[in-house]
C-alpha positions, -999 to 999 in steps of 0.1 A, spaced: 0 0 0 -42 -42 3 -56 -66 -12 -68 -96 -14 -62 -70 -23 -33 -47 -15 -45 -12 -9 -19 9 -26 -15 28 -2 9 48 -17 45 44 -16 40 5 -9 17 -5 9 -14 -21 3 -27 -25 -26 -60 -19 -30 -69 10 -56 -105 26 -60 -117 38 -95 -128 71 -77 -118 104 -104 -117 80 -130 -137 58 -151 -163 33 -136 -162 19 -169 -138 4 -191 -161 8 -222 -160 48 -214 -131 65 -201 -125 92 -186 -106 125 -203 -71 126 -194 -66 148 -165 -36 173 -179 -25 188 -143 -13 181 -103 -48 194 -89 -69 169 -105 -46 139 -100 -44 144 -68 -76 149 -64 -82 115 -76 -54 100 -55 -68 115 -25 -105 104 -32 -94 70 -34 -74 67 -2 -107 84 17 -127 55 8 -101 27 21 -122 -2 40 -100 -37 32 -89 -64 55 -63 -82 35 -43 -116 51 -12 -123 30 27 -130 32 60 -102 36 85 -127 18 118 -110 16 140 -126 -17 178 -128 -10 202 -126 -40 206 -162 -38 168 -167 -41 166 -183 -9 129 -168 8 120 -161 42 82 -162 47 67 -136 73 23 -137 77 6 -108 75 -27 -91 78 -37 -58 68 -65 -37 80 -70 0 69 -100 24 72 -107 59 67 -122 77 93 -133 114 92 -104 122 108 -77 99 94 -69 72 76 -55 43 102 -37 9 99 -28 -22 118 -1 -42 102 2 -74 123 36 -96 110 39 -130 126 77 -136 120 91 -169 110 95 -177 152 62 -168 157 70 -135 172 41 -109 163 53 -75 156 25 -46 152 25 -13 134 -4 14 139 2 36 111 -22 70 115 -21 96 86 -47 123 87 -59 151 54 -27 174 66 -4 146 55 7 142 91 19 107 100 17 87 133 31 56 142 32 31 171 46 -2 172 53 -37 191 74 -55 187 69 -94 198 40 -90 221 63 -58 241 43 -31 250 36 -4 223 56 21 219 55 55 198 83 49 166 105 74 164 101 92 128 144 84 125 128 45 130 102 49 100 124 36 75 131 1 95 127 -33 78 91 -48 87 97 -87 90 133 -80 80 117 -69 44 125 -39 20 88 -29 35 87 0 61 62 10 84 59 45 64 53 27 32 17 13 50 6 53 49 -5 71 20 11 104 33 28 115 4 -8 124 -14 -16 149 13 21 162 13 19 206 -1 43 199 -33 31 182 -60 41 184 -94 29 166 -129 68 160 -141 47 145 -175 30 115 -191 51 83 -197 47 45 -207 52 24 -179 48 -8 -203 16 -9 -223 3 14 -200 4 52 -206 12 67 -170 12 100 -156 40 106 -137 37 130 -107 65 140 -79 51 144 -43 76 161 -17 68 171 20 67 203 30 77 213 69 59 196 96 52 165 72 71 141 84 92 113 68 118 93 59 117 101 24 122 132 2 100 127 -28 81 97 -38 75 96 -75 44 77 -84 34 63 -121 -6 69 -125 -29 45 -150 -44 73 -173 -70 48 -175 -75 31 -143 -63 56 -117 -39 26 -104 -5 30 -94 18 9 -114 50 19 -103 66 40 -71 104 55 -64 108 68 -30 139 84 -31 150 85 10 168 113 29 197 88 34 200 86 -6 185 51 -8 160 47 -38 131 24 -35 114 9 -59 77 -6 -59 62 -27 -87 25 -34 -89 13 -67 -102 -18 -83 -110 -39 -53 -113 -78 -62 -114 -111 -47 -110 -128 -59 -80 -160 -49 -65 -154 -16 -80 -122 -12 -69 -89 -16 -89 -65 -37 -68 -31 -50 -71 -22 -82 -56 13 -82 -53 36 -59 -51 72 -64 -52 99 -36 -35 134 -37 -49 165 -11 -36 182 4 -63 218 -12 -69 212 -41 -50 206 -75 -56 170 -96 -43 137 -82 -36 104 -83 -14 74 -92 -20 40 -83 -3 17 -111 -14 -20 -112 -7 -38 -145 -5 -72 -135 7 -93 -103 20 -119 -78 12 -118 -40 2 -153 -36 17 -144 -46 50 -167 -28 74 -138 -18 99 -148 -1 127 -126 26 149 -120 1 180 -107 -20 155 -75 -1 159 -72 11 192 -38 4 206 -40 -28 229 -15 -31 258 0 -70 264 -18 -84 291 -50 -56 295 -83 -57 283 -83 -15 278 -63 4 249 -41 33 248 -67 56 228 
């Protein structure tokens, strides 16, 4: 980003992408938007009607090909005053580490983690860039922050395969938080679907985040892989959904952060 059904949630993270701003119908597409504003617009709408539950696999892909399996299930909703998401990794020792990722319409990013069963803890934004299940994956790339972020620019229209992209360039502005300094994503003209992301870190690591299987379910375009590569180095990960909805019906307790051990939450 979702899926069962990967939400894209934008840089990586889920996959699941909603048709909203776009065409509802591949026999009549919509005009090509030609500036930031509108594709934005589009990007925004479809991150404001996230509702999936997604179970899957984080399977990080060493230059050898040798794979390491991590399960995973994704839950994101939008509420009215952010858009919130529990990542819960069971590692291949059966620890379970948990992310709650919170990203509200300012593009202002949250997140609180725990790490096998400890008590949560609020992740330090110089920790947002950390491997989740010891993947290419990050807890930032599970928020779809860099939509809301104050610079956007339409850098122009590409091919990104057989499909013909627009390419827009999203940097944060002061007070939005993250680990990266742009995050470049490749737009479907026709679908509204990411296909491709570079998120180009502080640090001067590039990631890279491929979209496969791209599918029109229940109304909503969805990916259902997506595989994160880092430029100039060998293997890969892959975030692999196996089952899920993208009308889940989530509800706000759904995510409240639960302490080990106590029935209450922190929030």
């Amino acid at each position: 980003m979702r899926i069962a059904w990967v939400r894209v949630v934008g840089l990586a993270g889920i996959a699941v992408v909603a048709g909203a701003g776009w065409a509802q119908t591949a026999a009549k597409p919509a005009a090509p938007a030609r500036d930031a504003k509108t594709i934005v617009a589009a990007a925004r709408a479809r991150v404001e009607q996230t509702d999936v539950r997604a179970v899957g696999r984080l399977v990080e892909v060493a230059a050898s090909g040798t794979r390491t399996t991590n399960r995973l299930v994704l839950e994101s909703h939008a509420f009215p005053d952010a858009v919130r998401t529990l990542v819960t990794v069971t590692l291949p020792d059966h620890a379970v580490d948990r992310y709650w990722v919170t990203q509200d319409r300012e593009g202002h990013t949250t997140i609180e983690t725990s790490r096998a069963g400890a008590k949560p803890e609020r992740l330090s934004p110089e920790y947002w860039g950390e491997a989740v299940g010891g993947t290419l994956f990050s807890p930032e790339d599970f928020a779809d922050g860099q939509f809301f972020w104050a610079r956007q620019t339409l850098t122009g229209i590409q091919k990104y395969g057989a499909r013909e992209c627009y390419v827009l360039k999203s940097e944060p502005a002061a007070g939005q938080t993250s680990v990266y300094r742009s995050v470049t994503t490749w737009i479907d003209q026709k679908t509204g679907a990411p296909v491709l992301v570079e998120a180009a870190e502080k640090s001067g690591i590039t990631k890279q985040f491929v979209f496969y299987g791209i599918e029109r379910i229940g109304g909503l375009w969805l990916s259902r892989q997506i595989e994160a590569k880092e430029n100039g180095k060998p293997g890969s990960s892959l975030l692999i959904v196996d089952r899920g909805s993208p009308h889940a019906h989530l509800q706000r307790k759904e995510f409240d952060v639960v302490v080990p051990g106590n029935t209450g939450s922190q929030r």
